[in-house]
C-alpha positions as CSV (number, residue, x, y, z in Angstrom):
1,X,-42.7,103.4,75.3
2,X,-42.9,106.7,76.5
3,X,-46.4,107.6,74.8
4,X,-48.1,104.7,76.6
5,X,-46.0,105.4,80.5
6,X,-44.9,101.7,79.9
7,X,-42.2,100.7,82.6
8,X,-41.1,96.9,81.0
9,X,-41.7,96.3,77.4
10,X,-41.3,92.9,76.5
11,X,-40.4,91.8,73.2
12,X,-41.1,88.3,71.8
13,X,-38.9,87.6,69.0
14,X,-37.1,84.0,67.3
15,X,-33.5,84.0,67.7
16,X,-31.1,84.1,64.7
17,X,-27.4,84.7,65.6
18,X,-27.0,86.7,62.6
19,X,-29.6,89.4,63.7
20,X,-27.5,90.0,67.1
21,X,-26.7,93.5,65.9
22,X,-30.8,94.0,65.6
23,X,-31.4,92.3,69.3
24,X,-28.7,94.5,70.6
25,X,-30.9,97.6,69.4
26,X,-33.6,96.8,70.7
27,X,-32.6,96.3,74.1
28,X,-30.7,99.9,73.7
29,X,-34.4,100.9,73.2
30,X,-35.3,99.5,76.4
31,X,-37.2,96.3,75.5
32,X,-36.8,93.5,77.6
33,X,-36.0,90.8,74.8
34,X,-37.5,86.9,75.6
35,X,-35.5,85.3,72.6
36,X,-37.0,81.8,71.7
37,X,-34.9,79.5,69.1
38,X,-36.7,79.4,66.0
39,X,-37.5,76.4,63.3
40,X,-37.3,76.6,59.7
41,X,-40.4,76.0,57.4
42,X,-40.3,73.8,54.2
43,X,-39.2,77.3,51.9
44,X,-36.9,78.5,54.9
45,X,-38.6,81.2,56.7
46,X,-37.8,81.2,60.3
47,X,-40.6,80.9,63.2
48,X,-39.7,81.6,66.4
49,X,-43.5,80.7,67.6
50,X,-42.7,82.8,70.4
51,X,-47.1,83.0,71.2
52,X,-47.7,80.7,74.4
53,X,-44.6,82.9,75.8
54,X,-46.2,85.9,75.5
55,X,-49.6,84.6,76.8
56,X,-47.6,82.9,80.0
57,X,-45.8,85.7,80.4
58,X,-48.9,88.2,80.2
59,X,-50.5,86.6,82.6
60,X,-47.7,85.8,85.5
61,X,-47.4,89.5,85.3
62,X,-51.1,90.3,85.9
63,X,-51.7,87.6,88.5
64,X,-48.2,88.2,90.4
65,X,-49.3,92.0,90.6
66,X,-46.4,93.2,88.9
67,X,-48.0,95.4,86.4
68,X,-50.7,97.7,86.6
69,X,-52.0,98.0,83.0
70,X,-50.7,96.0,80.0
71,X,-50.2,97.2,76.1
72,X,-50.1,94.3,73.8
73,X,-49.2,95.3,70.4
74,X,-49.4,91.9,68.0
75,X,-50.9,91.8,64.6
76,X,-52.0,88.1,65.4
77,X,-56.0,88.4,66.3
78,X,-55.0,84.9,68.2
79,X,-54.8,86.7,71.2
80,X,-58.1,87.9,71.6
81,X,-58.9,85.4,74.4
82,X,-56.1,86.7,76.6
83,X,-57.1,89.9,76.3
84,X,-61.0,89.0,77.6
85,X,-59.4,87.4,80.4
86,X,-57.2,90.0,81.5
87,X,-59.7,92.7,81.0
88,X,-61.7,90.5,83.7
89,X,-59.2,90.0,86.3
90,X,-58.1,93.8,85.6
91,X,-61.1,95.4,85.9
């Protein structure tokens, strides 16, 4: 967090009680955690399908004014959208 001067760093993850020890790191690390209950798939993988979240969330925060720049680090290319829009109202 410190490389990019970020002040909040959310973190969008599906919540499994077993992996409390993990959550409890990662708040320790300074991540603001938005846990979201997850569903299993057929072969029992979890999902915690946490994407409209992130989007909402990415954009209260740049139409409240309560961030000044924004780092979104996803390996989803689903995003792409969000990021054309808040390039607009940003700039």
């Amino acid at each position: 967090m410190d490389k990019y001067d970020v002040s909040r760093a959310y973190y969008f993850i599906g919540l499994i009680p077993k992996e409390k020890d993990m959550y409890a790191s990662l708040q320790k690390a300074g991540f603001t955690l938005i846990l979201k209950e997850v569903v299993y798939s057929e072969d029992g993988k979890p999902k915690g399908n946490c994407d409209a979240d992130l989007v909402l969330q990415a954009v209260r925060d740049v139409y409240e004014n309560s961030c000044e720049k924004l780092v979104l680090i996803t390996s989803d290319g689903d995003y792409a959208s969000l990021v054309k829009l808040l390039q607009e109202k940003i700039n």
